[in-house]
VMD Tcl script that draws the C-alpha trace (Angstrom):
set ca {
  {8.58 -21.04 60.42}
  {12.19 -22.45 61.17}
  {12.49 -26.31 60.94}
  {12.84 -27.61 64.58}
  {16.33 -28.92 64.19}
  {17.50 -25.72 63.16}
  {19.41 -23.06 64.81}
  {21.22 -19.80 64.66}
  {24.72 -18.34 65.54}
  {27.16 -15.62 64.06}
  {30.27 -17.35 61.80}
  {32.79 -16.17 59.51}
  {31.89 -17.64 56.40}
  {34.27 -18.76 53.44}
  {33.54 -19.51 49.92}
  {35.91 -20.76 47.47}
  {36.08 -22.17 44.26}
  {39.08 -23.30 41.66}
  {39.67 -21.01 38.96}
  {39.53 -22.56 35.35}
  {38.54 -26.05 36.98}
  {36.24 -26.84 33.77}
  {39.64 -26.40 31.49}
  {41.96 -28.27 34.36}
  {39.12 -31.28 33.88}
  {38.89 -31.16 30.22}
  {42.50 -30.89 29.79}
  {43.71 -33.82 32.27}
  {40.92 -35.42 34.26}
  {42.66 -37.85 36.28}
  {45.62 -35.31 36.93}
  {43.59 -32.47 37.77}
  {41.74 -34.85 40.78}
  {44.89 -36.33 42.09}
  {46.88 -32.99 42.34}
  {43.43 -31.48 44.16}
  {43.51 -34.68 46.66}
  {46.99 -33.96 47.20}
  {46.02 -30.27 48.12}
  {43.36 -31.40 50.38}
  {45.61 -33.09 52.65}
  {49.06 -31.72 52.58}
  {47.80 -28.15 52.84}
  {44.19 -27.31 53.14}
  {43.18 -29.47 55.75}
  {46.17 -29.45 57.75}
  {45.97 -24.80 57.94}
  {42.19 -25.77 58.44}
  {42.71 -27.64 61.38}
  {45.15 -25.26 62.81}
  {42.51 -22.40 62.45}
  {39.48 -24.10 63.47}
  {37.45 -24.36 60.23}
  {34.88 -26.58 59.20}
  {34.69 -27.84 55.88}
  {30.44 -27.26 55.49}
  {30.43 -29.01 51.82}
  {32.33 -29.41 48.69}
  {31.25 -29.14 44.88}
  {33.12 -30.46 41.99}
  {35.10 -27.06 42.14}
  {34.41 -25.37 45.42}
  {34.11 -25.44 48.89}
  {32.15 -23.74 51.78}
  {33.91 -23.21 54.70}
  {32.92 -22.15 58.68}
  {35.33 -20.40 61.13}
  {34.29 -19.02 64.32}
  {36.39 -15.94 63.96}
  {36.77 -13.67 61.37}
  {40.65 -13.30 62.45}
  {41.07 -17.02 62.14}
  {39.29 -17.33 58.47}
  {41.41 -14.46 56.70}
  {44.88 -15.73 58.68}
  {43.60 -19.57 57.48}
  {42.84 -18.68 53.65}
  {45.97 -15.67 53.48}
  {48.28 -18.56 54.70}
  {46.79 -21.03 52.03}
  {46.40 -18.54 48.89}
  {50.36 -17.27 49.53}
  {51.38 -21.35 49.47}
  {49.08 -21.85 46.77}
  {51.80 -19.52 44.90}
  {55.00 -21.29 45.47}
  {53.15 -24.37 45.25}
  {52.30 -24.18 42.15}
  {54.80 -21.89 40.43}
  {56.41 -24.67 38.72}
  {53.83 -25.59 36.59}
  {52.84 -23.64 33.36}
  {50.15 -20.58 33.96}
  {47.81 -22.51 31.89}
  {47.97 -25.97 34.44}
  {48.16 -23.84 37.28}
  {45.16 -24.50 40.39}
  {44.00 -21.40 42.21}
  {41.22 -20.40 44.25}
  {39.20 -17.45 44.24}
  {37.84 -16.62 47.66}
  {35.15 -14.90 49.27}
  {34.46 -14.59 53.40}
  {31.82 -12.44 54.91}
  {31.00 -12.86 58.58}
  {27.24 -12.92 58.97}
  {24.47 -14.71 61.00}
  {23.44 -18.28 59.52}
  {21.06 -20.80 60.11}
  {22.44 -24.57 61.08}
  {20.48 -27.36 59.54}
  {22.83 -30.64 60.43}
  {26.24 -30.16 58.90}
  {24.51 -27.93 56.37}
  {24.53 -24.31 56.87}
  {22.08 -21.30 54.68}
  {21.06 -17.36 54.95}
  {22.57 -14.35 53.18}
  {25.85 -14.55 55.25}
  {26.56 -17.86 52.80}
  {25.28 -15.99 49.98}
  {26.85 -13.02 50.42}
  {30.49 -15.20 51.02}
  {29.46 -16.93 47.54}
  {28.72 -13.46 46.16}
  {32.39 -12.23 47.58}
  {33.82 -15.53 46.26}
  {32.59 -14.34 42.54}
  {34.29 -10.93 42.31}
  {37.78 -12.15 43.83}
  {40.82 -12.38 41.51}
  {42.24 -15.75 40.84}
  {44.38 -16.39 43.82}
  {42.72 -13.79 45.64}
  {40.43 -13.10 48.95}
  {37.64 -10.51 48.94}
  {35.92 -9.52 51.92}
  {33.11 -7.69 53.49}
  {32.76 -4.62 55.18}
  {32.27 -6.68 58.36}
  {34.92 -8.71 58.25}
  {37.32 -6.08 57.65}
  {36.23 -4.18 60.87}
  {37.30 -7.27 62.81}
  {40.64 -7.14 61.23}
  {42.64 -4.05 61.35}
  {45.55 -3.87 63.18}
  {45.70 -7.60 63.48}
  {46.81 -9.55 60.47}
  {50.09 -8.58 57.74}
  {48.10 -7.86 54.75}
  {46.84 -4.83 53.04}
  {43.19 -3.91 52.13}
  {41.68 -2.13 48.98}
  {38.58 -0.23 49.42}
  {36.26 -1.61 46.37}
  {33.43 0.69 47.62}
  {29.87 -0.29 48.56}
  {28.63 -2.78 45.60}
  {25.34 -4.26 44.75}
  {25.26 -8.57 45.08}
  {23.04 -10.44 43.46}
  {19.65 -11.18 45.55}
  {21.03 -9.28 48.46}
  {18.75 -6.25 48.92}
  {21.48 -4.16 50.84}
  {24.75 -3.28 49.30}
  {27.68 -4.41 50.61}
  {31.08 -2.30 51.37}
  {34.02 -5.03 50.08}
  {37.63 -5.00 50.58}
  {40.50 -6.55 48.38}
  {43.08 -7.95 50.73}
  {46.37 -7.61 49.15}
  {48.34 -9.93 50.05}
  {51.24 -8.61 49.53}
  {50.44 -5.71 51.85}
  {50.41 -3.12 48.88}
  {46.85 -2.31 49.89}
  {47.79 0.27 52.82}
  {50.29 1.45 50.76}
  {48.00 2.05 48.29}
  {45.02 3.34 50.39}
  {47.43 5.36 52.35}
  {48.74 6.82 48.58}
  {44.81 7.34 48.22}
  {44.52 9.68 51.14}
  {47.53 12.00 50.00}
  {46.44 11.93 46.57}
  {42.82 12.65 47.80}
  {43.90 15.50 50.13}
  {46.26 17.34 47.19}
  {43.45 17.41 44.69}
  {40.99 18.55 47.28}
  {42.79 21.27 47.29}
  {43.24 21.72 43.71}
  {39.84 21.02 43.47}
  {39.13 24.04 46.21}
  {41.08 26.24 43.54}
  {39.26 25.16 40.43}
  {35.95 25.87 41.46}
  {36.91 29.43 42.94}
  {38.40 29.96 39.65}
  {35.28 28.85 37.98}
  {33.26 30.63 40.21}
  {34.97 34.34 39.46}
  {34.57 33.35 35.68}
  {30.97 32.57 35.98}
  {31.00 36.07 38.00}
  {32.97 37.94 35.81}
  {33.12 36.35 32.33}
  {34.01 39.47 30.53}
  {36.24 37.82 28.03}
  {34.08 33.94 28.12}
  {31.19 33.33 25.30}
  {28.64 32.10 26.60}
  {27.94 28.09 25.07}
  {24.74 27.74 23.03}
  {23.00 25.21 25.18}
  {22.40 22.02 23.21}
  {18.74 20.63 23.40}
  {18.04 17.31 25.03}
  {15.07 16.61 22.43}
  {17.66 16.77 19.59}
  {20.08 14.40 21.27}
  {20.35 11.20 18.96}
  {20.37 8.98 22.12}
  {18.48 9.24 25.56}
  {20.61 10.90 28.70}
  {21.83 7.97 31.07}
  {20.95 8.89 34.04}
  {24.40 8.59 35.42}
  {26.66 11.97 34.90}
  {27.32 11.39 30.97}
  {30.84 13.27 29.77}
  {32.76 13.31 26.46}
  {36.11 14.20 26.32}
  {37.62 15.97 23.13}
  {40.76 15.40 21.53}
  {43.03 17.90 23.79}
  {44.64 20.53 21.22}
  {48.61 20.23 20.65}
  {49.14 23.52 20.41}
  {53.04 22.89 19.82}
  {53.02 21.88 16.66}
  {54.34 18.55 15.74}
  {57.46 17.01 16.74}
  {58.89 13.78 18.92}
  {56.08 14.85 21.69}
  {53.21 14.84 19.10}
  {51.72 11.96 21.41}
  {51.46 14.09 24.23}
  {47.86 15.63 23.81}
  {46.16 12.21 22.35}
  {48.01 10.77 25.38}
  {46.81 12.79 28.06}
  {43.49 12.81 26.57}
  {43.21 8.91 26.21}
  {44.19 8.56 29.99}
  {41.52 10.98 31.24}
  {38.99 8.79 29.75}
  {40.24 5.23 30.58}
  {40.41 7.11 34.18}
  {36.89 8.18 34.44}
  {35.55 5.18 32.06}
  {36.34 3.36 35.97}
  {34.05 5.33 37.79}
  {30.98 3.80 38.19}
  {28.70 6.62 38.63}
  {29.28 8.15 35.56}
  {28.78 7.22 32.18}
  {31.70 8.08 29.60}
  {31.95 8.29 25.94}
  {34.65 5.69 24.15}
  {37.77 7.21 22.76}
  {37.51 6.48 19.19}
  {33.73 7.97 18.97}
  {35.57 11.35 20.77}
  {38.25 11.25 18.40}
  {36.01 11.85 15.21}
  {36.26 15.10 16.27}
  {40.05 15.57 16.18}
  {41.04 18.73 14.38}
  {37.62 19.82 13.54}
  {35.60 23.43 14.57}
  {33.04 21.58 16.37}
  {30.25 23.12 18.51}
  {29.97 21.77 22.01}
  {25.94 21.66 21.48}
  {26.70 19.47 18.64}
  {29.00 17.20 20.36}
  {26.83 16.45 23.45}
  {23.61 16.08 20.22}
  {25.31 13.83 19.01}
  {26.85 11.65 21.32}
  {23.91 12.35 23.86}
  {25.93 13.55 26.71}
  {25.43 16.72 29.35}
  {28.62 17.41 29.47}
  {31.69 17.82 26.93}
  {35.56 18.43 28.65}
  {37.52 19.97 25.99}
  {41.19 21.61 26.72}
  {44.21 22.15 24.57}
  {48.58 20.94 25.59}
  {51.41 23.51 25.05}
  {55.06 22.10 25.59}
  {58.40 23.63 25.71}
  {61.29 21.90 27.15}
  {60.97 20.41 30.16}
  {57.89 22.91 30.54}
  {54.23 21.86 30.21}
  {50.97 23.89 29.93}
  {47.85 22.31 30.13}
  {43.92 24.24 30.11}
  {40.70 22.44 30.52}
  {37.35 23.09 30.86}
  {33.83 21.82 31.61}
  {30.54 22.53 29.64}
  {27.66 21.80 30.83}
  {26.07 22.07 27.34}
  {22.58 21.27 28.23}
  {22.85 24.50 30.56}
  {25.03 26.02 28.20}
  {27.79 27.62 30.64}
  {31.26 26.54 31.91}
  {31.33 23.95 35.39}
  {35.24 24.68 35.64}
  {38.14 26.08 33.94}
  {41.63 24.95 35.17}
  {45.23 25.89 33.59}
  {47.91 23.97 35.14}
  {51.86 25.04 34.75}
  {54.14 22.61 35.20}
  {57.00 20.36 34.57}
  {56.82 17.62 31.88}
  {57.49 15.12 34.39}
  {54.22 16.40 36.38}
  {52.23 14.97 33.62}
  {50.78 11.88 34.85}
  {49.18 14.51 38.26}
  {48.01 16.51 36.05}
  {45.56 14.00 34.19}
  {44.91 12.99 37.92}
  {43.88 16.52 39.13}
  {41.75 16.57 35.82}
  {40.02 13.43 36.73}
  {38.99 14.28 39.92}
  {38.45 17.71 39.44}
  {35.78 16.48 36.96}
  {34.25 13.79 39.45}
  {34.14 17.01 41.91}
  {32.42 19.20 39.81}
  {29.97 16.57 39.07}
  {29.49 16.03 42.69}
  {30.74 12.38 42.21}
  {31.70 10.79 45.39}
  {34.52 8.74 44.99}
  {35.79 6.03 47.31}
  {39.59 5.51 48.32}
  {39.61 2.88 46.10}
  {37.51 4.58 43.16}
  {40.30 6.95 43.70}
  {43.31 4.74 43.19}
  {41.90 2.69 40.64}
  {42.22 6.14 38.53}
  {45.86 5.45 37.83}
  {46.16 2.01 37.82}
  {48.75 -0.02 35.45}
  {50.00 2.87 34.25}
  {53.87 4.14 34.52}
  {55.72 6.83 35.69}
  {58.24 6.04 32.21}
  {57.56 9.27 29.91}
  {58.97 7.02 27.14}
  {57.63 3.85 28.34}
  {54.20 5.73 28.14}
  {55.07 7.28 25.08}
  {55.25 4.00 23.12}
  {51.96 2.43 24.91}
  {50.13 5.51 23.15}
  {51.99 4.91 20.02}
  {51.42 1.39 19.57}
  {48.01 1.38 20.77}
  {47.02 4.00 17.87}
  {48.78 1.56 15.97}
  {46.76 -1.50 17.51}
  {43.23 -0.30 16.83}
  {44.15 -0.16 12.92}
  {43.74 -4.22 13.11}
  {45.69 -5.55 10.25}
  {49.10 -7.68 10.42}
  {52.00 -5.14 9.53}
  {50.08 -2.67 12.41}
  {49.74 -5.40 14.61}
  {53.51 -6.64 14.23}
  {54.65 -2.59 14.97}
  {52.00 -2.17 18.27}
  {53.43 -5.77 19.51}
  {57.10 -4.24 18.90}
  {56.33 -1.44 20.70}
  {54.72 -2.79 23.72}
  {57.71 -4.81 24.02}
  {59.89 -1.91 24.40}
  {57.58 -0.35 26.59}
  {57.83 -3.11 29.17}
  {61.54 -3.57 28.53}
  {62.02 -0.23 29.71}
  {59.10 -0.58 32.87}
  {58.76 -4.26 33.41}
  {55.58 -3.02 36.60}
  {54.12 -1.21 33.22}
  {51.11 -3.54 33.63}
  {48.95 -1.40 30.65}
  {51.84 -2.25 28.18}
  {51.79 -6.41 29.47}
  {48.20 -6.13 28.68}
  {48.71 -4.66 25.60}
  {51.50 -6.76 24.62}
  {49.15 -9.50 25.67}
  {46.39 -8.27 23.21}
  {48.58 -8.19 19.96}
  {49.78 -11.75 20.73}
  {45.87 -13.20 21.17}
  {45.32 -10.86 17.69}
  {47.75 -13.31 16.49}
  {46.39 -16.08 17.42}
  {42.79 -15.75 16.64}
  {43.33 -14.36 13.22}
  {46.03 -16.38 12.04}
  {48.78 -13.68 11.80}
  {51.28 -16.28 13.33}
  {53.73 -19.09 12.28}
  {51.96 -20.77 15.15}
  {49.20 -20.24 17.35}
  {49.96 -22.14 19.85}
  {53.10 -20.05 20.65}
  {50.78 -17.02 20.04}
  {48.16 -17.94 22.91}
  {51.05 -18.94 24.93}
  {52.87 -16.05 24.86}
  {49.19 -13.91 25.62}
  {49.21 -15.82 28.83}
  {52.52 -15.13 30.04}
  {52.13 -11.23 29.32}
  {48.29 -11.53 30.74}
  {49.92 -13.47 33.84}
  {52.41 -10.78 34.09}
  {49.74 -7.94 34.37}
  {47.71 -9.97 36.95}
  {50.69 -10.39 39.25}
  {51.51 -6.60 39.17}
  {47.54 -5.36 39.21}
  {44.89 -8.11 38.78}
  {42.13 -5.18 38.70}
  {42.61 -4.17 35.48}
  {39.68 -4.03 33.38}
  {41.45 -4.61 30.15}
  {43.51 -7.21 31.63}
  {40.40 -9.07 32.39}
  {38.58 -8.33 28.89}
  {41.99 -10.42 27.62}
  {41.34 -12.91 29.76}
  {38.17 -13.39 28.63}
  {39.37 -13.89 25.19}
  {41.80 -16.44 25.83}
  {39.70 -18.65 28.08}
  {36.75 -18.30 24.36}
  {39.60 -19.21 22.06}
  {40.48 -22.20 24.83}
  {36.63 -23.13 24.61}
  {36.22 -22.30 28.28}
  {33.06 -20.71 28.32}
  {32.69 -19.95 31.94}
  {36.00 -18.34 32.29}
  {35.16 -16.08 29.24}
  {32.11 -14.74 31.06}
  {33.48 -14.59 34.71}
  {36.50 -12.47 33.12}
  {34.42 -10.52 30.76}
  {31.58 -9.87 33.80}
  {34.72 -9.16 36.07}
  {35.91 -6.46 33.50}
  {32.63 -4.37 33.48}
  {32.48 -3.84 36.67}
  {35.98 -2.64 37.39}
  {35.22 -0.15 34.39}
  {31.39 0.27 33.37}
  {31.86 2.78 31.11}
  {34.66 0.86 28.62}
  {32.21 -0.03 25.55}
  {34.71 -2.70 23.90}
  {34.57 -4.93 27.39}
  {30.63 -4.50 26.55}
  {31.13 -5.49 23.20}
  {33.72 -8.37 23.92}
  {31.90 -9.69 26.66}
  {28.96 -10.18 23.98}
  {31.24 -12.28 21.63}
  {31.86 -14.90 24.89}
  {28.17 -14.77 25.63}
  {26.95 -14.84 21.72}
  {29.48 -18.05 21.68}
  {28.25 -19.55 24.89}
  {24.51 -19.87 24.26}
  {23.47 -16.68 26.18}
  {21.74 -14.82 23.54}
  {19.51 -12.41 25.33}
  {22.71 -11.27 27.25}
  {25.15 -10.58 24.35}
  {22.06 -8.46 23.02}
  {21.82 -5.96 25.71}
  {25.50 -5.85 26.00}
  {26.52 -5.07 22.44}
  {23.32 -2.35 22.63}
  {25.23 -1.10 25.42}
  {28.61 -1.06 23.94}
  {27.32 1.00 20.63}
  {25.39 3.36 23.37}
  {28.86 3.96 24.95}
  {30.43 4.19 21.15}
  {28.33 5.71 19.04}
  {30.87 5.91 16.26}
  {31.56 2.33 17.14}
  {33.85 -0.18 14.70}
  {32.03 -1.95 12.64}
  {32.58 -5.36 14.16}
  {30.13 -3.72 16.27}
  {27.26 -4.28 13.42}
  {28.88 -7.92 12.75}
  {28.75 -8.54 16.65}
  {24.62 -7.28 16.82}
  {24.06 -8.96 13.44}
  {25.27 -12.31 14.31}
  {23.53 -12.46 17.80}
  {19.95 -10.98 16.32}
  {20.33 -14.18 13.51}
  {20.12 -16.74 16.93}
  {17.40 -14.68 17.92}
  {14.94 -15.25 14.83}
  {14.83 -11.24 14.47}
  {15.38 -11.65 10.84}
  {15.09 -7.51 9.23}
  {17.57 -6.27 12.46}
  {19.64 -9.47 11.68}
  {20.08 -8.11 8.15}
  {20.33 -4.79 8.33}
  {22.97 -4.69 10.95}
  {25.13 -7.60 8.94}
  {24.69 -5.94 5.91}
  {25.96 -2.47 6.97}
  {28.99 -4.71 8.20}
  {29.48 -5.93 5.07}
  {28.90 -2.48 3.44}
  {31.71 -0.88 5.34}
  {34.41 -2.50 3.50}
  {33.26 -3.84 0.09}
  {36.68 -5.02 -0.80}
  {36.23 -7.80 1.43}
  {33.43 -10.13 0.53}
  {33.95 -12.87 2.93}
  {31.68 -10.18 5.08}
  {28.64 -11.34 2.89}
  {28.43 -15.11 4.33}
  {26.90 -14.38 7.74}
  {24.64 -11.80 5.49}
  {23.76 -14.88 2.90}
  {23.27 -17.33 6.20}
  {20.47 -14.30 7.90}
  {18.52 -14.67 4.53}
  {18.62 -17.77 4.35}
  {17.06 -18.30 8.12}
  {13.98 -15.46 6.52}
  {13.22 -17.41 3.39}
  {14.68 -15.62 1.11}
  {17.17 -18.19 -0.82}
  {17.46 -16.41 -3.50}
  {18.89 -13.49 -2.31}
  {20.89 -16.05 0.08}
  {22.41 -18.26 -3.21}
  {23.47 -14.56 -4.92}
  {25.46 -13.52 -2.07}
  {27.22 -16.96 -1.69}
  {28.40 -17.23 -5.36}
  {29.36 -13.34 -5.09}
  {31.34 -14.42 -2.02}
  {33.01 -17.81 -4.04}
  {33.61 -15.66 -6.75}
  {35.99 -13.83 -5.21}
  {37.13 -16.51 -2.33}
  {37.16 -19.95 -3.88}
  {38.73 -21.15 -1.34}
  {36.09 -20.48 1.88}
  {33.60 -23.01 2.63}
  {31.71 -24.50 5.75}
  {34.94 -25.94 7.50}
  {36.52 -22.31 7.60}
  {33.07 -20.84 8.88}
  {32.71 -23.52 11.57}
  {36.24 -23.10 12.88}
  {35.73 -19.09 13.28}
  {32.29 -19.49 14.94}
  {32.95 -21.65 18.13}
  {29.43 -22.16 20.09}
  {29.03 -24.28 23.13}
  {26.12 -25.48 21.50}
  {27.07 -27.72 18.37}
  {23.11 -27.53 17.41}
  {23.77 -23.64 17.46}
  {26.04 -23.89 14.98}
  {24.53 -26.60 13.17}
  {21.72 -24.15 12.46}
  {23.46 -21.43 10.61}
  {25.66 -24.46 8.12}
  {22.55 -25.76 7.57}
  {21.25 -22.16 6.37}
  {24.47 -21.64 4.53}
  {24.20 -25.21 2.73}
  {20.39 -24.28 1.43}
  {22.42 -21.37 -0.33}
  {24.84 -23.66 -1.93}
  {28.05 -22.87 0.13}
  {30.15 -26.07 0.03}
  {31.50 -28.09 2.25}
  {35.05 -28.14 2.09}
}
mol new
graphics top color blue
foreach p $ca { graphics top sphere $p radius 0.5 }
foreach p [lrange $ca 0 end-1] q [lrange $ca 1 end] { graphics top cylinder $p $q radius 0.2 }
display resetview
């Protein structure tokens, strides 16, 4: 029963918070609470008054907000986030105060000046998937809007909130007003590869009929599959076959392969191999049944890229390898410069054939970041091959190349991010006359990418990574959380998000993700065994704590600095002896490592966290330092 003093009414609801405000604290207390005053009342309250809100309550680092109208709370907190810009441009990214916002319009219950009900919590909900510096909507509110304010809208698609038991249609405003160009782009895009789409099935549909000249696949068998089907649509997609021989456009196929699944790794509904666990199979006569046995997928895409000139020649095709026939075939003709609508016909045509529905913003976010630069694109591919080798000299080359790439495309947002990466590489691993000019510079190219598209997924696993190695812990996760769900099927923003949460305390969490991350990469790096490893020793699960960190360590024998977290597991089971061997195998060889250098590369929230595993590694004699 209601409380007496209690009553009802329909309000537009806003909830906002500061982005980073644990870091803005930590870094300059005193600063950080005078500039936020100064906010208060030279621009927050003053556009509050002028559109009727109600400041409900404030929190060290948020604020809940009331309008009446839906009109007057986007017009109120558009007007605030586009000052908020020039306001604080100035100041370094780093010092910088922004808001992320959230505003659903919804019926609450009044208690006082207090305010409750799943309107507030679906505005706090909103408030946690917004960009920094920007608004996110609901469905509700954006049916009050159109036609009447200057800002765009981006259709994130109907979403599940936490403790809501409906889910919610949200909208990105852009505030810009990109987001009808965008959405509008959507539509034609959608409308083309409809009818391409129209054309790939009849074609698949006469081969099916006819299939004179197409074997038959042998139909793979779902008890030999080394992992369980997801129940979402699972694909792999094959190394695409250059079948023009080497030569300055040797990038093409990898290329054009690599896009289609970062493309369809963004589709929620379906769940998509990682590139490096498809690429095993690079050059090799491989059976489709043994692909999807394998990698435990239905389906496999394989197709093969023939280039002459300015001319390009593309073939794909869909196997359903459980059922063991072709879904489509497709051969596209066209100019070089057609290349980037051709991975986009491919996508879709795939999300089609899998009966997929995709939203108009599902269906934008397929091309996102990318260029329209053949040789800005080129050397993104190029340098990210180079990139996943992880070493300094391949590091140093990738870094060089992404610079060029956004030299020659400075809206290349993939290359910033990329660029970004290799700098933070740097940083964490020492590969720098300075870190601090490192981190730095991973900022500006990460603040570079968010200003030309925030909804990134990689963009916002390198965030992530820069607010761990700046010890904010809560940034890490937001970022990492934020990356997921712009691309579910990416298993490195799995596997990075479980280094944040590993680091901040959240054990149970980094577990399931890294599980995921090797489900979406079953040829996974081996970091992958280090990550599970480390996160099963907090856990007390001793025998999966070794195993995994000693298959790390197995991988590459010429480095035995990978034994220490292996000597610190057995020393947490008992088992000292085999503990003390491992450390003086490990001094042996690296005199110079001892309990200062572990400490610095293991940075918990906790201090007792990490007090734990020195304590193990001091039983087995591994010095001080």
């Amino acid at each position: 029963m209601a409380h007496e003093n209690t009553t009802r009414r329909l309000a537009a609801i806003v909830a906002a918070d500061i982005v980073g405000y644990s870091r803005l604290m930590a870094a300059d207390e005193e600063g950080t609470l005078s500039r936020l005053r100064a906010l208060r009342a030279d621009l927050i309250d003053p556009a509050l008054a002028r559109a009727g809100g109600r400041i409900v309550k404030t929190t060290g680092d948020g604020l809940l907000i009331e309008f009446a109208s839906s009109v007057d709370a986007v017009r109120c907190c558009v007007a605030v986030q586009r000052e908020m810009v020039a306001h604080e441009a100035a100041r370094p990214e780093v010092e910088r105060i922004r808001f992320r916002v959230g505003i659903n319009l919804g019926d609450i219950m009044v208690d006082g000046d207090d305010i409750h009900g799943d309107g507030v919590n679906i505005a706090a909900r909103l408030e946690a998937l917004a960009e920094p510096g920007g608004i996110t909507i609901s469905d509700r509110v954006y049916a009050d809007l159109r036609g009447k304010l200057d800002v765009g809208f981006e259709d994130q698609g109907a979403q599940r909130l936490k403790n809501i038991p409906e889910p919610v249609r949200i909208y990105r405003i852009a505030l810009d007003g990109t987001g009808v160009v965008a959405t509008r782009r959507a539509r034609v895009l959608s409308r083309r590869i409809a009818a391409a789409a129209v054309v790939a099935l009849a074609i698949a549909a006469a081969v099916l009929w006819w299939r004179p000249w197409l074997e038959r696949v042998e139909a793979a068998d779902p008890a030999a599959m080394a992992y369980a089907l997801p129940v979402r649509p699972s694909i792999a997609v094959l190394p695409f076959d250059d079948l023009s021989g080497a030569g300055d456009r040797a990038h093409i196929a990898d290329g054009l392969t690599e896009s289609i699944i970062s493309a369809l790794a963004s589709v929620p509904q379906m769940f998509v191999i990682a590139r490096n666990s498809s690429f095993t199979y690079k050059g090799k006569a491989v059976k489709v049944r043994r692909v999807a046995e394998d990698l435990g997928v239905r389906y496999v895409l394989e197709g093969s890229v023939r280039h002459a000139g300015d001319r390009l020649r593309v073939t794909a095709q869909l196997i359903d390898a459980i059922a063991g026939h072709h879904v489509w075939v497709a051969s596209y003709d066209r100019t070089l410069a057609d290349l980037f609508e051709v991975q986009d016909e491919i996508s879709l045509n795939i999300a089609t054939a899998l009966q997929v529905e995709l939203t108009e913003g599902e269906m934008a976010a397929l091309s996102r970041g990318r260029t329209q630069d053949l040789e800005a694109w080129r050397l993104d591919v190029e340098a990210e091959a180079l990139f996943r080798r992880t070493n300094p000299t391949d590091n140093a080359a990738a870094r060089k190349l992404w610079q060029e790439a956004v030299a020659r495309d400075p809206d290349f947002a993939n290359a910033w991010v990329g660029l970004g990466s290799a700098h933070w590489i740097d940083a964490r691993f020492g590969w720098t006359a300075s870190r601090d000019v490192s981190l730095n510079a991973a900022k500006a190219a990460a603040a570079q990418a968010i200003a030309l598209h925030g909804d990134n997924p990689r963009l916002h696993s390198l965030l992530g990574l820069i607010h761990l190695l700046e010890g904010d812990y809560d940034g890490a996760l937001d970022s990492g959380r934020r990356a997921i769900e712009l691309a579910p099927s990416v298993a490195d923003s799995h596997a990075l998000l479980a280094v944040s949460a590993h680091f901040a305390g959240d054990f149970s969490e980094a577990l399931a993700l890294i599980r995921e991350a090797k489900r979406l990469h079953p040829h996974h790096p081996s970091w992958y065994n280090y990550r599970l490893g480390s996160i099963l020793m907090m856990l007390d699960k001793h025998e999966a704590a070794i195993a995994a960190l000693g298959a790390w360590a197995r991988h590459k024998p010429d480095q035995p600095e990978r034994k220490v977290s292996l000597a610190a597991a057995h020393s947490l089971a008992g088992r000292d002896a085999e503990a003390r061997r491992l450390v003086s195998e490990v001094l042996a060889a690296r005199p110079h490592l001892n309990l200062k250098t572990y400490a610095k590369a293991h940075p918990f929230r906790n201090p007792a966290h990490l007090e734990r595993l020195l304590d193990a590694l001091r039983r087995a004699g591994y010095p001080e330092g």
